[in-house]
DRENROVO-177964 format. One line per field, with one value per residue (C-alpha): residue in one letter; x, y, z. Coordinates in steps of 0.5 Angstrom, whole numbers, plus 500, padded with zeros to 3 digits. Layout:
# residues N
residuo c(A/...)
px c(X/...)
py c(Y/...)
pz c(Z/...)
***
This chain:
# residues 357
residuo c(X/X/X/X/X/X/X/X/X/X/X/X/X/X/X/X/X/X/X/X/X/X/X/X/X/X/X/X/X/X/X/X/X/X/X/X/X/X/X/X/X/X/X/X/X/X/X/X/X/X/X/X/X/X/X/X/X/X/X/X/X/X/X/X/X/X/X/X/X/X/X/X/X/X/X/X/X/X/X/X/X/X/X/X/X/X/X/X/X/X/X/X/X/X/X/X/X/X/X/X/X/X/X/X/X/X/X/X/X/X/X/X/X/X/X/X/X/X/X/X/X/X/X/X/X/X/X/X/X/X/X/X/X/X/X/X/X/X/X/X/X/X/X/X/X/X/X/X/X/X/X/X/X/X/X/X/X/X/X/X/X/X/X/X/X/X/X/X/X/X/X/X/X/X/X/X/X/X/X/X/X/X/X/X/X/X/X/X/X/X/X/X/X/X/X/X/X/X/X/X/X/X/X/X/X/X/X/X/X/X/X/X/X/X/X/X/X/X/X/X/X/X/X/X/X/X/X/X/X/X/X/X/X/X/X/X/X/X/X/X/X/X/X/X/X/X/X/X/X/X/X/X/X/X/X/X/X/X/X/X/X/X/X/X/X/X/X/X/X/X/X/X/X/X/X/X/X/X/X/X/X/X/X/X/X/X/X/X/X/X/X/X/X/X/X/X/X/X/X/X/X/X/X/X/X/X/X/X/X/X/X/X/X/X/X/X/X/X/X/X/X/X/X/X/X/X/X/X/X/X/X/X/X/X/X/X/X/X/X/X/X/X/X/X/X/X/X/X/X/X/X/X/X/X/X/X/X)
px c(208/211/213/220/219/226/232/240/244/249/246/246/246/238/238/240/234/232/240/238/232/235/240/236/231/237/238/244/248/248/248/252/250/252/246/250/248/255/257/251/253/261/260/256/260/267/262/260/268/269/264/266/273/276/283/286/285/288/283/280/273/267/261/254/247/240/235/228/221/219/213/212/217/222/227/227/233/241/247/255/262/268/274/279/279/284/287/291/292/290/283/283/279/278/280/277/282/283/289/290/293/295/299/300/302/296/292/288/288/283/282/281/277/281/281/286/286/289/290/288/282/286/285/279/274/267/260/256/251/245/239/232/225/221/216/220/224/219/220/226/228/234/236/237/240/245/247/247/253/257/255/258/265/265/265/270/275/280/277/276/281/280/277/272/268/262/261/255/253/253/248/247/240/237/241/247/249/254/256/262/264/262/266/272/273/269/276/281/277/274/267/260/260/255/261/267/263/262/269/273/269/270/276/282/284/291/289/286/292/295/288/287/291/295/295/290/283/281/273/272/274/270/263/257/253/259/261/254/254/260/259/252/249/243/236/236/242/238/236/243/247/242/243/250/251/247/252/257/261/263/263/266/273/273/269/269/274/268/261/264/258/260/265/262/269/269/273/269/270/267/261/254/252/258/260/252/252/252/256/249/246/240/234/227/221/214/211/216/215/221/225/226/234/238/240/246/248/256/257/261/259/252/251/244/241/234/229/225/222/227/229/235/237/243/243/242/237/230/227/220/223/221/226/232/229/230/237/238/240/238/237/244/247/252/250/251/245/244/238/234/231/225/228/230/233/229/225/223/229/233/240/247/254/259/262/269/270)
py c(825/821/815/812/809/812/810/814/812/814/818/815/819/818/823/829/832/833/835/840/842/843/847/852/851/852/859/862/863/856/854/848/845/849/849/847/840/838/840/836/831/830/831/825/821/823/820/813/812/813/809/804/804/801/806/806/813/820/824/827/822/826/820/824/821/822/821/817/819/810/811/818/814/820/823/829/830/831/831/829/828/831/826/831/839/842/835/838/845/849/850/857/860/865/864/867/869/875/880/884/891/893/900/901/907/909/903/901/895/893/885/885/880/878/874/871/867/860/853/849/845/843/836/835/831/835/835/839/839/838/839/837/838/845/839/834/839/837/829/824/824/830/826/820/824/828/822/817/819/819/811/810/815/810/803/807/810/808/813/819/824/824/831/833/840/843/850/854/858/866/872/874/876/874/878/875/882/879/884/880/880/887/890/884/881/885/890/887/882/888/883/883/876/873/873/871/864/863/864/860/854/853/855/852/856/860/867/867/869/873/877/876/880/875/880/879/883/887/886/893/896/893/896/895/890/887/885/883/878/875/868/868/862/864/862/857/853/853/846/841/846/843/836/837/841/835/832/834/838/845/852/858/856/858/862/862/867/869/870/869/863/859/852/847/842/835/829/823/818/823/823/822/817/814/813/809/806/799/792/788/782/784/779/779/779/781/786/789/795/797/804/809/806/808/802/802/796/795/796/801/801/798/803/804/806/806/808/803/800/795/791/790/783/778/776/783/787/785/789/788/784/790/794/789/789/796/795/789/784/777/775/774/780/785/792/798/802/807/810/816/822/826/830/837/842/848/846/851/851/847/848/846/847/851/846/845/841)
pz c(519/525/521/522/514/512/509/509/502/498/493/485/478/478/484/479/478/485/488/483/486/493/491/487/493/499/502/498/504/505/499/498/492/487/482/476/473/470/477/481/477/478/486/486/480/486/491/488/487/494/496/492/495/488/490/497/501/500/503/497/498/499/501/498/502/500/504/503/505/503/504/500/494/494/496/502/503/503/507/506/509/507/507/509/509/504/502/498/501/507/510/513/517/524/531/536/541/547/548/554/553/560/562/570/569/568/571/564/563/556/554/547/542/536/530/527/520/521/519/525/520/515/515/519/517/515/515/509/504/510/507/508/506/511/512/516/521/526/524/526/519/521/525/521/516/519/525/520/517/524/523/517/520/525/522/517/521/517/512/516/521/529/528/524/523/520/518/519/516/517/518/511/507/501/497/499/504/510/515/516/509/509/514/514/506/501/504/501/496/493/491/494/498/494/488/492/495/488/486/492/493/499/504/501/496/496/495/501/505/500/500/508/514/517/522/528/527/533/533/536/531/525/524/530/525/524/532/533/528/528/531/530/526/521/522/517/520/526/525/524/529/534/531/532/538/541/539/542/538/540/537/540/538/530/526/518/515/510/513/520/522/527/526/529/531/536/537/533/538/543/540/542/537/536/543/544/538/539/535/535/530/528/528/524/529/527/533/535/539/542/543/536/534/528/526/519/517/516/508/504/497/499/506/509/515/517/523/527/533/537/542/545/548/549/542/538/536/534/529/525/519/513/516/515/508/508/510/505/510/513/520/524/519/522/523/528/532/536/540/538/542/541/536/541/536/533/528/523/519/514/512/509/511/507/501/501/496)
***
C-alpha cells in the first residue's frame, strides 16, 4: 500500500458514520472523539463554520480534516486543529521543574523533580484528534495527515497563535487505570480517570485548580508506577509523536495534569514543514517522476492537500495533471509544498491528542 493517491479535507457532515467508528475504535486514553453522534456532529458543524471563515476570529475555531484513501474510495483517517487553547479560560497543565535543598551544616544537598500546575498553554494553538487506520502506519499517509494541517496553519497565520502544542497521550491501560491519575488526580478528584476524561472535556475547566494543589509536587513522593511513567508516552501515541518530534517540537518541558503523557509544544514558524515549504505555481505535466511533495493549494473553505511526484524549477512545481484535479486546481494556480521523507516514526501505532475543545 505505497501509493500516493491521498487527499487531506475538511471533513463534512457525510463523514459522520465513519468519525463514528474511529472514536469507537480509538484507544480510551486517546480517545478524542467522544462516541456520541449529537457530539460528532456539533464538532464538525463548529469546523465547517470556521472553515467557511463567515465570522471574524475569536480563537474558539476548531478546523476538523479526514483523510482520503481515492483509490480505496474512503475515508482513513482523522486529525484536527484547535484555534486557541482555553480561548475562553485557562488551560492547565504540569511543569517539570527541579528544586535544590541544600544544608551545609550537614553537607546534603538534594536536587528535586517537582511538577507544578500551571497556564503557560493557554492560548497556544493545538493539535488533536489524530487518528489513522493500523494499515497505513507504514505508508506516507500519516504524514499527510498530520503535516498537512501545519500547511493550511502557515497559509493562515492570522488564524492561529505563534505557539502551538500537542498533548500525547499518557500511560493508561485498557480499563482506563492511569498510574499518574491514580497517585496524583484520583486523590483530590475522588474518581476513576476513566469518568474525570469524561467529566472535563478537556483541560480548561475551572474546577481544576479548585481540586489540584497548586503547590509544587514533589515526584519522589508519589507511588513508584507513578514516577516511572510520568512523561512516558503510550504506545498507541507512538506514531504522531514521531511525526511531530521530526518536526521540531519538544516535550520535556510540560506534562499533562491528568495521565501525565508528554505535551509536545514549538514555535510554528520554526517548524520543519513550514519552514521548507515553498510558494510555488503549479503546472500540469504528464510523466512526472520527481521527488514525493506535500502540496495544499491556498483555500480556506475549499482546502486541500495531496501526495505526488514533482519537479521543481523556475516556473513552480510540475505535477501530473490527476493531482492538480485532486486539489481542484488549474494550471498556473497558486498553492504551497513541501518535501517528504521516508516515513521515519514507529509504525505500529496510531493515536489522537487529548480534545480540548
Amino acid at each position: 500500500m505505497n501509493h500516493l493517491d491521498y487527499l487531506l479535507r475538511p471533513a463534512t457532515l457525510q463523514d459522520l458514520d465513519t468519525l463514528e467508528r474511529f472514536s469507537k475504535a480509538a484507544t480510551f486514553s486517546i480517545r478524542t472523539l467522544k462516541p456520541e453522534r449529537a457530539r460528532l456532529e456539533e464538532r464538525v458543524a463548529r469546523s465547517l463554520k470556521a472553515f467557511a471563515g463567515s465570522e471574524a476570529a475569536s480563537g474558539e475555531e476548531l478546523y476538523h480534516f479526514v483523510l482520503e484513501d481515492l483509490q480505496a474510495g474512503r475515508v482513513v483517517g482523522t486529525s484536527g486543529i484547535v484555534a486557541s487553547a482555553a480561548a475562553n479560560g485557562r488551560f492547565y497543565c504540569y511543569r517539570n521543574e527541579f528544586l535544590v535543598h541544600g544544608s551545609d551544616e550537614l553537607g546534603i544537598s538534594n536536587r528535586e523533580h517537582t511538577l507544578r500546575m500551571c497556564e503557560d498553554l493557554s492560548g497556544h494553538t493545538l493539535l488533536s484528534s489524530f487518528f489513522i487506520e493500523p494499515e497505513y502506519g507504514e505508508t506516507l499517509a500519516p504524514q499527510l495527515l498530520s503535516r498537512g494541517r501545519l500547511l493550511f496553519i502557515r497559509n493562515f497565520p492570522q488564524l492561529f497563535a505563534e505557539k502551538i502544542g500537542a498533548e500525547n497521550p499518557g500511560l493508561c491501560d485498557a480499563d482506563g487505570n492511569s498510574p499518574v491519575w491514580n497517585a496524583l488526580g484520583h486523590r483530590f478528584f475522588k474518581m476513576p480517570f476513566p469518568e474525570a476524561e469524561q467529566r472535563t472535556g478537556g483541560r480548561s475547566k475551572s474546577f481544576i485548580p479548585e481540586l489540584m494543589p497548586r503547590l509544587p509536587v514533589y515526584v519522589s513522593l508519589l507511588a513508584k508506577d507513578a514516577q516511572w511513567a510520568l512523561g512516558q508516552l503510550h504506545p498507541d501515541g507512538e506514531l504522531p509523536f514521531g511525526i511531530l518530534m521530526a518536526e521540531g517540537f519538544d516535550a520535556d518541558a510540560y506534562v499533562d495534569i491528568f495521565d501525565g503523557g508528554p505535551i509536545a509544544e514549538a514555535r510554528v514558524a520554526m517548524l520543519r514543514s513550514v519552514v521548507a515549504a515553498q510558494d510555488v505555481a503549479l503546472h500540469a505535466r504528464a510523466g512526472v517522476a520527481g521527488e514525493v511533495c506535500l502540496v495544499a493549494n491556498r483555500e480556506r473553505a475549499g482546502f486541500r492537500a495531496t501526495l505526488a511526484q514533482g519537479e521543481f524549477g523556475e516556473a513552480g512545481l510540475q505535477l501530473a495533471p490527476l493531482a492538480l484535479e485532486r486539489l481542484a486546481l488549474g494550471d498556473g494556480a497558486p498553492a504551497c509544498a513541501v518535501r517528504v521523507d521516508s516515513p521515519a516514526a514507529p509504525s505500529r501505532a496510531w493515536s489522537a491528542g487529548t480534545d480540548v475543545a
